[in-house]
FINU-953666 format. One record per residue (C-alpha): residue number from 1; x, y, z. Coordinates in Angstrom, 3 decimals. Layout:
N
+-----+----------+----------+----------+
: num :        x :        y :        z :
+-----+----------+----------+----------+
: NUM :        X :        Y :        Z :
...
+-----+----------+----------+----------+
This chain:
96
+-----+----------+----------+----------+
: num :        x :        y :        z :
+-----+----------+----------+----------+
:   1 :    5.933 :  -27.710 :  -10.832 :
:   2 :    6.855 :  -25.365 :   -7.872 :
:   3 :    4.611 :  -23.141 :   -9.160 :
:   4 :    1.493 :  -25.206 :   -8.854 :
:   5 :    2.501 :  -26.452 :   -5.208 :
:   6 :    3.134 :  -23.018 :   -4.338 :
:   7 :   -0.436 :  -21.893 :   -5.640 :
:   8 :   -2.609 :  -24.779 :   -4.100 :
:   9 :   -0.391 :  -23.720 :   -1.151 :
:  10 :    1.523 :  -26.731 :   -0.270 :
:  11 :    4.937 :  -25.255 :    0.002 :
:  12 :    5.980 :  -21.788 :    0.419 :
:  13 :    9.134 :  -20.540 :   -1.046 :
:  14 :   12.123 :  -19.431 :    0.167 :
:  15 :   13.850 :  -15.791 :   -0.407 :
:  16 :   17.389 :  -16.759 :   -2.018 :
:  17 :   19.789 :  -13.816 :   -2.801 :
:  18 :   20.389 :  -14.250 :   -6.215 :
:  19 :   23.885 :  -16.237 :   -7.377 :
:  20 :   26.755 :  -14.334 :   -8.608 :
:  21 :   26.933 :  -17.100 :  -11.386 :
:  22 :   25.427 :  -17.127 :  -14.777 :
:  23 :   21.720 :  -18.076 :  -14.586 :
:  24 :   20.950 :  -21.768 :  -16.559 :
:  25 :   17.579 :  -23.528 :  -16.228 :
:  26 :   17.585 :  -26.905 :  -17.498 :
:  27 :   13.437 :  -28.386 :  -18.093 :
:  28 :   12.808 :  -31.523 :  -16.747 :
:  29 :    9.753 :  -33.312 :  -16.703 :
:  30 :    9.482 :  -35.768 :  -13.574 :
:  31 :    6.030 :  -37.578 :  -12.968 :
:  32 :    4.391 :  -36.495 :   -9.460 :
:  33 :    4.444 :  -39.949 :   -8.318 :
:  34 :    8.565 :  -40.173 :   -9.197 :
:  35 :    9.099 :  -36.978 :   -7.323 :
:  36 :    8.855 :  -37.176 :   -3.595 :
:  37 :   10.373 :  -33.707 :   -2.611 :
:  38 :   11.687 :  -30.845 :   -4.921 :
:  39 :   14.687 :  -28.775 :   -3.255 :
:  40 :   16.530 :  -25.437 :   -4.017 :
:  41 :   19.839 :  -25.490 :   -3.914 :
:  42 :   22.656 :  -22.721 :   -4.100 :
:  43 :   25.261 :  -24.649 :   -6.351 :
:  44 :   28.718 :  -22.653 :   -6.035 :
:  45 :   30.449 :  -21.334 :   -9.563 :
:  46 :   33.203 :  -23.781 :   -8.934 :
:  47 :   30.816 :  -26.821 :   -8.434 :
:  48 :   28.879 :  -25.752 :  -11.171 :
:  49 :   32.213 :  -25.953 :  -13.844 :
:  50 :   32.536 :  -29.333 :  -11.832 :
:  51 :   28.893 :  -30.302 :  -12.828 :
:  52 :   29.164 :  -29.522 :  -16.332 :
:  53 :   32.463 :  -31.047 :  -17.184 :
:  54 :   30.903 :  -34.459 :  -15.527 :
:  55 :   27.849 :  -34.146 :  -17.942 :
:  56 :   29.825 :  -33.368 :  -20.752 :
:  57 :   31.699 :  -36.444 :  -20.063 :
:  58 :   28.456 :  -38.169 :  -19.365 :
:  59 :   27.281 :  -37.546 :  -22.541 :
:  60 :   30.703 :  -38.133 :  -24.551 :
:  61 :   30.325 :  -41.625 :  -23.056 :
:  62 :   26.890 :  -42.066 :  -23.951 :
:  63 :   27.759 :  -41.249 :  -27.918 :
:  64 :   30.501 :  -43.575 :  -27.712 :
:  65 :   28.283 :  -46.270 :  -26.168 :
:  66 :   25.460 :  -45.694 :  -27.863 :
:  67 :   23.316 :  -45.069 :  -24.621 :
:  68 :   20.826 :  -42.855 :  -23.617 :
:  69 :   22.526 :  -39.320 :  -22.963 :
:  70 :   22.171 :  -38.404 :  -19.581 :
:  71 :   20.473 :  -35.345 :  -18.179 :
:  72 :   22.562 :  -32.496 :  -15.820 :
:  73 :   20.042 :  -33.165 :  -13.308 :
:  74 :   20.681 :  -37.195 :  -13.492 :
:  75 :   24.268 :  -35.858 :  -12.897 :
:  76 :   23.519 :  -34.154 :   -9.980 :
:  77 :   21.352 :  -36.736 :   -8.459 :
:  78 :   23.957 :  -39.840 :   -8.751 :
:  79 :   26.632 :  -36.856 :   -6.977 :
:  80 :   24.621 :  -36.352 :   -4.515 :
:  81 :   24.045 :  -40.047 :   -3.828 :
:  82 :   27.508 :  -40.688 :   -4.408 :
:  83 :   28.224 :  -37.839 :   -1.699 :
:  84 :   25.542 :  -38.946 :    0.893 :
:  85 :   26.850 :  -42.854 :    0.600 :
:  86 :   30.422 :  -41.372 :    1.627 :
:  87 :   28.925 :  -39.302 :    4.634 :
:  88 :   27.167 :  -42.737 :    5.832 :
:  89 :   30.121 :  -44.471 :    5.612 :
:  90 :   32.167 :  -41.577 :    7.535 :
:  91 :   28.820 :  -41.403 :   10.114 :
:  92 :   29.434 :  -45.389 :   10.332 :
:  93 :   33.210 :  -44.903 :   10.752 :
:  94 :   32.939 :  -42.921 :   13.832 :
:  95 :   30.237 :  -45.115 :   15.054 :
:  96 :   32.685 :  -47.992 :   15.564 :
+-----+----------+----------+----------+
């Protein structure tokens, strides 16, 4: 996906020195209409132990529920909601 916005020359990537951590690509398919912005980001080693546990958790739960098994990136997205709803409410905080 980056690929072909970098080629019709809609975005143009960044240099990122490359992570001491172990190297793990996960292939998701999101439609182009779902995605509204695609980001890089450097996810520390610690984080990333962090990350996985949750998913594994995730996905223990989803067995024992018999849901749909959650994807990493799902996991990441509902942290970093989770994160940006508690930054609001700090922001908001201050603001009063």
């Amino acid at each position: 996906m980056v690929e072909i916005l970098v080629n019709v020359g809609l975005i143009v990537p960044e240099r990122l020195d490359p992570s001491p951590a172990s190297i793990r690509t996960e292939s998701v398919q999101v439609p182009v209409l779902e995605a509204k912005l695609v980001k890089v980001v450097r996810i520390e080693p610690e984080d990333d132990d962090r990350i996985r546990r949750l998913h594994s958790q995730a996905r223990t739960e989803a067995a024992v529920s018999k849901g749909d098994t959650p994807s990493e990136s799902s996991v990441i997205r509902r942290a970093i909601r989770l994160g940006l709803d508690e930054l609001e409410r700090r922001r908001a905080q201050k603001m009063t």
